[in-house]
Structures are given as structure tokens and as C-alpha cells.
C-alpha positions, 0 to 999 in steps of 0.5 A: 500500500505504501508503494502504491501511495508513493507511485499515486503521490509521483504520478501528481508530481509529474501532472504538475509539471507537465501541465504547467511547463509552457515550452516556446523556444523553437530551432529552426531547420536549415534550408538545405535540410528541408524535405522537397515536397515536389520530389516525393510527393507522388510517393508519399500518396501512393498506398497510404495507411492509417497506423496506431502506436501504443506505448505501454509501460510494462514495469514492474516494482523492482525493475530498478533496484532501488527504493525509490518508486518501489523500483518502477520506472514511470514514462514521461508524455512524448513528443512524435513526428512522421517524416521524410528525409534526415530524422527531425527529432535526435540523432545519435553521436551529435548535441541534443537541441533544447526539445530534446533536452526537455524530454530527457531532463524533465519529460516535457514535450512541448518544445520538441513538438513545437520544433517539428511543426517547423520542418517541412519535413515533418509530415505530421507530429505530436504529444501522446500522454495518458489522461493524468500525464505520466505512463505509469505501470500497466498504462499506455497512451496511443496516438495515431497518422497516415503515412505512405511508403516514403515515411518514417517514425520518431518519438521520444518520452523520458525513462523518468528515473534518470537525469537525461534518459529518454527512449527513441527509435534506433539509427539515425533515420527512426523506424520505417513504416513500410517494407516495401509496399506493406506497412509495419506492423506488431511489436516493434519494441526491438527497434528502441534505444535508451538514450543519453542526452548528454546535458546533464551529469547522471547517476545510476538509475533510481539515485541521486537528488537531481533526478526527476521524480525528487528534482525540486524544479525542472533544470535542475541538476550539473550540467554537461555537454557532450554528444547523445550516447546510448546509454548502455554504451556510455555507462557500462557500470550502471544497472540498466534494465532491458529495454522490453522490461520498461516500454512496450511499443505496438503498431497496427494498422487500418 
């Protein structure tokens, strides 16, 4: 019962800051990065379908061995885009930008969902969250888009017991959402990476005071500067759950 309070208690916490966190910096995108409409777009038109993404938290108490949450590992809401072209949210081995940087501090995707309304690129994008904010054990948020052959997926939401952990799509293009002619389909959990920022100091997951769930503010914390890593890589040391113990992510389509 004491678990479950102290979860219950995170979970408002959490609804706080995401609902008062009013993001408005916005990057812009280069002009030679930008998606060319005219090239693709019969592509793009040809055998579009309607995908739904589930994210689902499949932690468990003591997924993490750690006391705080009773060792679960909350998701934060997240931002996604679909789009065309170089990946428009994070690429591995160069500096986060500023969206990127809220999700993997403090689970705020705002900004980073500001970003992609941006890019011509970007062919759809948008927040996914459940009703109270937080993707808490047993919970999922869905969200859905259409998209043809030419398109890829991105999103990122905060592995919350870090300093700058957030899960993403491996590679530096996101997942394709076709095979060919024939979209992807079913569990594509596999394809995930959990990231390091890089714009924080980290401590192991469930320790350490500037960590999210007992943060006194958002940004708060030592800061650092160095490229997004996986964060395996980085922190061999650390006790990292596997991916698929954490986030489960589902696509179906109409």
C-alpha cells in the first residue's frame, strides 16, 4: 500500500509539471535540410495507411533496484513526428537541441513538438500522454497518422528515473513504416534505444537528488555537454534494465 501511495503521490508530481511547463523556444531547420515536397510527393500518396502506436509501460516494482518508486520506472508524455528525409527529432553521436533536452531532463514535450511543426519535413507530429500525464505501470497512451511508403517514425518520452534518459527509435533515420509496399506492423519494441542526452551529469538509475521524480524544479541538476550516447554504451557500470522490461511499443494498422 505504501508503494502504491508513493507511485499515486509521483504520478501528481509529474501532472504538475507537465501541465504547467509552457515550452516556446523553437530551432529552426536549415534550408538545405528541408524535405522537397515536389520530389516525393507522388510517393508519399501512393498506398497510404492509417497506423496506431501504443506505448505501454510494462514495469514492474523492482525493475530498478532501488527504493525509490518501489523500483518502477514511470514514462514521461512524448513528443512524435512522421517524416521524410534526415530524422527531425535526435540523432545519435551529435548535441541534443533544447526539445530534446526537455524530454530527457524533465519529460516535457512541448518544445520538441513545437520544433517539428517547423520542418517541412515533418509530415505530421505530436504529444501522446495518458489522461493524468505520466505512463505509469500497466498504462499506455496511443496516438495515431497516415503515412505512405516514403515515411518514417520518431518519438521520444523520458525513462523518468534518470537525469537525461529518454527512449527513441534506433539509427539515425527512426523506424520505417513500410517494407516495401506493406506497412509495419506488431511489436516493434526491438527497434528502441535508451538514450543519453548528454546535458546533464547522471547517476545510476533510481539515485541521486537531481533526478526527476525528487528534482525540486525542472533544470535542475550539473550540467554537461557532450554528444547523445546510448546509454548502455556510455555507462557500462550502471544497472540498466532491458529495454522490453520498461516500454512496450505496438503498431497496427487500418
Amino acid at each position: 500500500m505504501k508503494k502504491l501511495l508513493r507511485i499515486c503521490c509521483f504520478s501528481g508530481l509529474l501532472l504538475a509539471v507537465v501541465s504547467c511547463q509552457k515550452d516556446t523556444n523553437v530551432i529552426d531547420e536549415p534550408v538545405a535540410l528541408q524535405y522537397q515536397e515536389a520530389a516525393t510527393s507522388g510517393k508519399h500518396n501512393s498506398n497510404t495507411r492509417s497506423f496506431t502506436v501504443t506505448v505501454e509501460n510494462v514495469s514492474t516494482p523492482g525493475t530498478l533496484n532501488t527504493p525509490r518508486l518501489g523500483g518502477i520506472v514511470p514514462l514521461s508524455p512524448g513528443a512524435w513526428a512522421v517524416f521524410n528525409g534526415n530524422d527531425p527529432m535526435f540523432t545519435e553521436g551529435q548535441m541534443a537541441d533544447i526539445g530534446t533536452e526537455r524530454i530527457g531532463e524533465d519529460g516535457t514535450p512541448g518544445t520538441k513538438n513545437a520544433e517539428m511543426a517547423t520542418l517541412s519535413r515533418v509530415r505530421d507530429h505530436g504529444i501522446f500522454k495518458t489522461a493524468a500525464g505520466p505512463i505509469l505501470p500497466g498504462q499506455s497512451a496511443q496516438f495515431s497518422f497516415t503515412a505512405g511508403p516514403a515515411d518514417r517514425l520518431q518519438f521520444e518520452t523520458m525513462f523518468v528515473q534518470s537525469n537525461d534518459w529518454f527512449y527513441g527509435f534506433s539509427g539515425k533515420k527512426g523506424l520505417r513504416l513500410f517494407d516495401g509496399n506493406t506497412p509495419v506492423t506488431g511489436d516493434v519494441t526491438a527497434e528502441l534505444g535508451l538514450y543519453d542526452a548528454g546535458t546533464e551529469q547522471d547517476s545510476p538509475p533510481g539515485y541521486g537528488p537531481a533526478q526527476k521524480p525528487v528534482q525540486p524544479t525542472d533544470n535542475f541538476g550539473p550540467s554537461e555537454s557532450v554528444v547523445i550516447t546510448e546509454a548502455r554504451v556510455r555507462f557500462p557500470s550502471f544497472d540498466i534494465p532491458a529495454n522490453n522490461a520498461v516500454i512496450k511499443v505496438t503498431i497496427t494498422v487500418n
